[in-house]
PyMOL CGO cylinders between C-alpha atoms (Angstrom):
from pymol import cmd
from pymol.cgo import CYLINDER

trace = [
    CYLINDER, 0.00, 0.00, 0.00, 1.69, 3.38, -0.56, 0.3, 1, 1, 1, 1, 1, 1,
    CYLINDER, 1.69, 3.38, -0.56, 0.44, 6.80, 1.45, 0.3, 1, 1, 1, 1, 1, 1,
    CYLINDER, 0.44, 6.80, 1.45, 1.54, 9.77, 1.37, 0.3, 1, 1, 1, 1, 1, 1,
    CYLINDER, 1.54, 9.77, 1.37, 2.27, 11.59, 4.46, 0.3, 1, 1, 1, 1, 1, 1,
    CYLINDER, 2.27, 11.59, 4.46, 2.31, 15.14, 5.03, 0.3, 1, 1, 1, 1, 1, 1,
    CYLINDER, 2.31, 15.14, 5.03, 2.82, 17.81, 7.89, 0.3, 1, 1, 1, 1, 1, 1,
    CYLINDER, 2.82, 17.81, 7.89, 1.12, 21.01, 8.61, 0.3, 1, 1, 1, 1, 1, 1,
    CYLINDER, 1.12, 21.01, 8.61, 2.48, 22.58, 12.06, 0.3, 1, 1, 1, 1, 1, 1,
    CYLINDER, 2.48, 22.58, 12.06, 1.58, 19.61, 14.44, 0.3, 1, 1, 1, 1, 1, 1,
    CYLINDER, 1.58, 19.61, 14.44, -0.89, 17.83, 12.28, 0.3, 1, 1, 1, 1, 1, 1,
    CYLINDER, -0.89, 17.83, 12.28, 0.30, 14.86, 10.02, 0.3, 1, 1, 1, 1, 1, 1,
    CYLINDER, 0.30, 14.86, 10.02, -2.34, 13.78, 6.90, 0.3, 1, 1, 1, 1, 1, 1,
    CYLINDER, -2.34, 13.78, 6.90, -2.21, 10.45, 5.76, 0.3, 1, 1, 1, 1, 1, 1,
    CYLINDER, -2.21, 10.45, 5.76, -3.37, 10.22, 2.08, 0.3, 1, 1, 1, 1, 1, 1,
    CYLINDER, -3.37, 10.22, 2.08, -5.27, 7.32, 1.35, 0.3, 1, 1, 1, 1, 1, 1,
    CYLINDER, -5.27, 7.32, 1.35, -4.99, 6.00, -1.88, 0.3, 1, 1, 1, 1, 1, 1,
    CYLINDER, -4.99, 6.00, -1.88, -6.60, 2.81, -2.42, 0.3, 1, 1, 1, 1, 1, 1,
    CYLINDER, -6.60, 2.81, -2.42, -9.73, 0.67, -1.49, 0.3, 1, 1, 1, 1, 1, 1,
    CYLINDER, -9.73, 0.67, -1.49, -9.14, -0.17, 2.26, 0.3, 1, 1, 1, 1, 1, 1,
    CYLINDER, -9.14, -0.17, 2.26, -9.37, -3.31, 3.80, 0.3, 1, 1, 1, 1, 1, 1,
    CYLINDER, -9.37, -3.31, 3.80, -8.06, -4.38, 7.39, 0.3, 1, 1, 1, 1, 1, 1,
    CYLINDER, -8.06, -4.38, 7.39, -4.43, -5.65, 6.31, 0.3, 1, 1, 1, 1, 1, 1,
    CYLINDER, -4.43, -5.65, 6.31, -3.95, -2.76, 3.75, 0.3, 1, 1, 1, 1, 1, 1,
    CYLINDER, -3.95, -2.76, 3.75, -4.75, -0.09, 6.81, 0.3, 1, 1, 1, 1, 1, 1,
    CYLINDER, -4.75, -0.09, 6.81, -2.65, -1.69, 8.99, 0.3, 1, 1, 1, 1, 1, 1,
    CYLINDER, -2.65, -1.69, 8.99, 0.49, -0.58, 7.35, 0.3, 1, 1, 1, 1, 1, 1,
    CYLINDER, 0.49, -0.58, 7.35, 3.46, 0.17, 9.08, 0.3, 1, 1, 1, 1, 1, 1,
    CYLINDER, 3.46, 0.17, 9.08, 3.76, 3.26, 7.60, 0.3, 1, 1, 1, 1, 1, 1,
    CYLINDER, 3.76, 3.26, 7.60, 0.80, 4.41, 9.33, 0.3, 1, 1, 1, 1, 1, 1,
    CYLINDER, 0.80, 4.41, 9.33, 1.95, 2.94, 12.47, 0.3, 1, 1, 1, 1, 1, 1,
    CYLINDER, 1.95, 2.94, 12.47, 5.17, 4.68, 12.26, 0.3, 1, 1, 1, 1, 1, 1,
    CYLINDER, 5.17, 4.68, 12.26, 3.35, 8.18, 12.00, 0.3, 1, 1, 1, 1, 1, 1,
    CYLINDER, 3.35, 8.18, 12.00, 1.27, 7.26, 14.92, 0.3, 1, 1, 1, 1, 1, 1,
    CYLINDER, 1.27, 7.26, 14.92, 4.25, 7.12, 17.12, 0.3, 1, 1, 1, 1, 1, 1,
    CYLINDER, 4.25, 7.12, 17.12, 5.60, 10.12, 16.31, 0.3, 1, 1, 1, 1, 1, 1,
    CYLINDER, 5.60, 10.12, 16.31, 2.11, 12.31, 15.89, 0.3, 1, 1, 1, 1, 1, 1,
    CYLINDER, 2.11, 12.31, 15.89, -0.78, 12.89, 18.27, 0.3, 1, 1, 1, 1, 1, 1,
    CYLINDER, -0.78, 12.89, 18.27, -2.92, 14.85, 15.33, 0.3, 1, 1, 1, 1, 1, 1,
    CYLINDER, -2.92, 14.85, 15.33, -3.94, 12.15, 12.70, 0.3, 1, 1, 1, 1, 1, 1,
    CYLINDER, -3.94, 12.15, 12.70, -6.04, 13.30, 9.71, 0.3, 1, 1, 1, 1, 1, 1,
    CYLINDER, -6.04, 13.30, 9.71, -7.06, 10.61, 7.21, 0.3, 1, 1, 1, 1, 1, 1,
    CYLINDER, -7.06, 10.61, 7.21, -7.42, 12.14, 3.69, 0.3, 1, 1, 1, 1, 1, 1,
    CYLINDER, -7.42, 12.14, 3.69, -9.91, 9.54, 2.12, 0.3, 1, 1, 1, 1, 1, 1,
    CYLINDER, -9.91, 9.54, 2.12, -10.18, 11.28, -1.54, 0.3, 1, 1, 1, 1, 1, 1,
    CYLINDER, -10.18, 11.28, -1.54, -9.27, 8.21, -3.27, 0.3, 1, 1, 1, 1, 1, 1,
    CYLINDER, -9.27, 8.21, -3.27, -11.09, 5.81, -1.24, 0.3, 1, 1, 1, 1, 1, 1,
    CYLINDER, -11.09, 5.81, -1.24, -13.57, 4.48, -2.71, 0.3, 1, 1, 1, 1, 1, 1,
    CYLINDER, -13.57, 4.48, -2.71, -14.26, 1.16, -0.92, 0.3, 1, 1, 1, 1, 1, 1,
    CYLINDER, -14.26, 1.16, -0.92, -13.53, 0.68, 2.92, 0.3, 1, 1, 1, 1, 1, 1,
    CYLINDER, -13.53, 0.68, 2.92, -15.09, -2.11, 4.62, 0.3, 1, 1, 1, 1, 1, 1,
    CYLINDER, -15.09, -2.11, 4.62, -16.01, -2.56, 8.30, 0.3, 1, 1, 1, 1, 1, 1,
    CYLINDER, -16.01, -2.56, 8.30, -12.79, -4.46, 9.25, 0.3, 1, 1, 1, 1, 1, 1,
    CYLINDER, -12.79, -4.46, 9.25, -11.24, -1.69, 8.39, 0.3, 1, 1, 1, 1, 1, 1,
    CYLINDER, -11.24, -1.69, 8.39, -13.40, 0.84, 10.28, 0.3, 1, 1, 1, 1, 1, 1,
    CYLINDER, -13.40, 0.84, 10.28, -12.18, -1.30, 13.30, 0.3, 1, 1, 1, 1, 1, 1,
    CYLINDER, -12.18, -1.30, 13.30, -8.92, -0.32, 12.93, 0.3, 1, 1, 1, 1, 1, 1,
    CYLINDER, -8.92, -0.32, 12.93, -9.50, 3.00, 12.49, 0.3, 1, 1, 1, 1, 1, 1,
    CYLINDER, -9.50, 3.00, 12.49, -11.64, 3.37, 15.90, 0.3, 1, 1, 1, 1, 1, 1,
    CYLINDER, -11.64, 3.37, 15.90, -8.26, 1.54, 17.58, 0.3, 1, 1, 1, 1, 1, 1,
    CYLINDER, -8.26, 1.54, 17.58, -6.11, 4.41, 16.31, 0.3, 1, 1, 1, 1, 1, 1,
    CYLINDER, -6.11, 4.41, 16.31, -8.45, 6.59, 17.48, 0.3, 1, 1, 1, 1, 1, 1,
    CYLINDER, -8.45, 6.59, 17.48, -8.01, 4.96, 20.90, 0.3, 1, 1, 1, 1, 1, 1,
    CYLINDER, -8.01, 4.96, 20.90, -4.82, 4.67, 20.77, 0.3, 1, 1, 1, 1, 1, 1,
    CYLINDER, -4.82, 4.67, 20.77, -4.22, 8.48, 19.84, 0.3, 1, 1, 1, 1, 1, 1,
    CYLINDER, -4.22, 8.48, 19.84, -7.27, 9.60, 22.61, 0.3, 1, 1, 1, 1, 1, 1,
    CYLINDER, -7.27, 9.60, 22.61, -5.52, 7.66, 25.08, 0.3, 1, 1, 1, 1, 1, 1,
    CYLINDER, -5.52, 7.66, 25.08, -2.47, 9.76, 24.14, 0.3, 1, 1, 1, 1, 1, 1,
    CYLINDER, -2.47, 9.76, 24.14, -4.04, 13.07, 24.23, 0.3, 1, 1, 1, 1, 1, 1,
    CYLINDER, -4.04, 13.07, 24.23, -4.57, 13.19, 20.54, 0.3, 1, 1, 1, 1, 1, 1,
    CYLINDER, -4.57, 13.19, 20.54, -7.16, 12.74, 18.02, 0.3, 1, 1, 1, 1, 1, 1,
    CYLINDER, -7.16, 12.74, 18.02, -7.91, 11.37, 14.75, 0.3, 1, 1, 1, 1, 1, 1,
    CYLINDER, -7.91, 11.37, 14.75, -9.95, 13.33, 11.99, 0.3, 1, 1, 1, 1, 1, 1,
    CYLINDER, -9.95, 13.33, 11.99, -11.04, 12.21, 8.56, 0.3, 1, 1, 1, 1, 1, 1,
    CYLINDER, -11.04, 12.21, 8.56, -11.33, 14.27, 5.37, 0.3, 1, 1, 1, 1, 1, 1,
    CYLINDER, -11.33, 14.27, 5.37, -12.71, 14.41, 1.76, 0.3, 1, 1, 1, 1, 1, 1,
    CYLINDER, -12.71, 14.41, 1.76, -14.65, 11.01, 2.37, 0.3, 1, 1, 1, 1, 1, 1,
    CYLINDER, -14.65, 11.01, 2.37, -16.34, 10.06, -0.66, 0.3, 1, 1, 1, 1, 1, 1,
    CYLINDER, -16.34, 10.06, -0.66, -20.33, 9.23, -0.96, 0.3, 1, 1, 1, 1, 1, 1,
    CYLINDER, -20.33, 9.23, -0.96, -19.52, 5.56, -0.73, 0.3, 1, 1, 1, 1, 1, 1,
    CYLINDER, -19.52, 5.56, -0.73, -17.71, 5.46, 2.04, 0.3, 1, 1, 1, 1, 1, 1,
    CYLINDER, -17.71, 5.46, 2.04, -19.78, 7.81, 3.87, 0.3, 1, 1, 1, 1, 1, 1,
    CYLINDER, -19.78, 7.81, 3.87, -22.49, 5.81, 3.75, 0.3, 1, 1, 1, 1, 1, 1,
    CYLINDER, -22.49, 5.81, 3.75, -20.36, 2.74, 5.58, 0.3, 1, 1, 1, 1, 1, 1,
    CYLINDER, -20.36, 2.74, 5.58, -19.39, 5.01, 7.98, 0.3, 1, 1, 1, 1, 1, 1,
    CYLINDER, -19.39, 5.01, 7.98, -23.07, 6.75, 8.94, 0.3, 1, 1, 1, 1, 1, 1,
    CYLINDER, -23.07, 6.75, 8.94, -24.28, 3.13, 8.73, 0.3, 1, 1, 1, 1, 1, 1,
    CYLINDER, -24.28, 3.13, 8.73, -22.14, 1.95, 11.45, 0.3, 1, 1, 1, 1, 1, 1,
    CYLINDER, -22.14, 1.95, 11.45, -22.27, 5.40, 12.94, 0.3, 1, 1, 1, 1, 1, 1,
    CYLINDER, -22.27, 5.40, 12.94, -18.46, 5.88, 12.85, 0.3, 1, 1, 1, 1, 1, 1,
    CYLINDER, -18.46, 5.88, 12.85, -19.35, 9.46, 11.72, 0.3, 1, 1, 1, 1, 1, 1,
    CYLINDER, -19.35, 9.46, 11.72, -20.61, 10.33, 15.53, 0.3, 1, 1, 1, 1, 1, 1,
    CYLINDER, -20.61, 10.33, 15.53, -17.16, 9.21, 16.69, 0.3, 1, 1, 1, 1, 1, 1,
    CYLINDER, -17.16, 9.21, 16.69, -15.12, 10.20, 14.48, 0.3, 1, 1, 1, 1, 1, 1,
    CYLINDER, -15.12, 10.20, 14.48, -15.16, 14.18, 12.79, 0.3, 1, 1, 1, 1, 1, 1,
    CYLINDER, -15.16, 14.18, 12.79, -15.36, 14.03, 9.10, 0.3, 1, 1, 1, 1, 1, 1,
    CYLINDER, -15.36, 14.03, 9.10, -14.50, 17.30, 6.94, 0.3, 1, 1, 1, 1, 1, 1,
    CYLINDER, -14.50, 17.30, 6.94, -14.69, 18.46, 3.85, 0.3, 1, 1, 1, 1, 1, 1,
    CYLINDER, -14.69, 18.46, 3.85, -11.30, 19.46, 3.04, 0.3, 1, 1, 1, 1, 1, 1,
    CYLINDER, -11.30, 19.46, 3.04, -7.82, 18.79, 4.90, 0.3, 1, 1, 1, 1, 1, 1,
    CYLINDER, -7.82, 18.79, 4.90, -7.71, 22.66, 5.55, 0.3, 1, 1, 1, 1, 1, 1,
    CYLINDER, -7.71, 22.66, 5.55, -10.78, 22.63, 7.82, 0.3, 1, 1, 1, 1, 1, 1,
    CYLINDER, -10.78, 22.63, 7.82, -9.38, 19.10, 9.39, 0.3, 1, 1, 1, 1, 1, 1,
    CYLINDER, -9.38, 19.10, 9.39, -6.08, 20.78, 10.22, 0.3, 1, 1, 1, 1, 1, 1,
    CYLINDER, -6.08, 20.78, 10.22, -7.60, 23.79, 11.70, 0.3, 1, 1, 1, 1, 1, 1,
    CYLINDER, -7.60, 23.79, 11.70, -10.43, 22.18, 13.96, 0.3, 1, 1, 1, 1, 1, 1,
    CYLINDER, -10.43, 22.18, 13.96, -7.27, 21.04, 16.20, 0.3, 1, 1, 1, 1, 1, 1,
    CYLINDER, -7.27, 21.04, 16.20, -7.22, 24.62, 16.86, 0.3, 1, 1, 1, 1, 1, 1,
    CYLINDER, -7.22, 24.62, 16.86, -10.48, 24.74, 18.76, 0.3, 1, 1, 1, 1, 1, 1,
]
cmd.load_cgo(trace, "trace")
């Protein structure tokens, strides 16, 4: 799986750039940036099929960066994928935005 990885200030995005399945998010290039990065945001603009074993391992980085005093944000989550993730009501946990601008900035509030 490749990402892309990017900082702004204290905020690292992770660019997603496949269809996302448990093994495929569990990359240890993700891992990596969780170690080193309290502010996650997920850019999902190329996602365009994530299934619920994956949504599990998204709510354990979550955990893992609450329990740290971070957080994890998602951004530019397509139709599809939205409608996984207000299924399973992963959208009450986790904040989705629009663009990785307004992600980055609502770690300012």
């Amino acid at each position: 799986m490749k990402i892309s990885v990017q900082e702004i200030g204290d905020v690292s995005i992770i660019a997603l750039n496949n269809d996302f399945y448990k093994t495929k998010l569990m990359n240890p290039s993700v891992s990596s940036v969780l170690q080193r990065s309290d502010k996650l945001v997920f850019d999902m603009h190329h996602v365009k099929f994530f299934d619920s074993s994956g949504c599990g391992v998204l709510l354990t980085y979550l955990k893992t960066l609450t329990n740290s005093g971070g957080d994890l944000k998602l951004c530019r989550v397509r139709k599809s994928v939205l409608t996984l993730f207000e299924l399973l009501r992963i959208h009450r946990i986790v904040e989705i935005f629009n663009t990785q601008e307004e992600a980055v900035r609502s770690f300012a509030d």
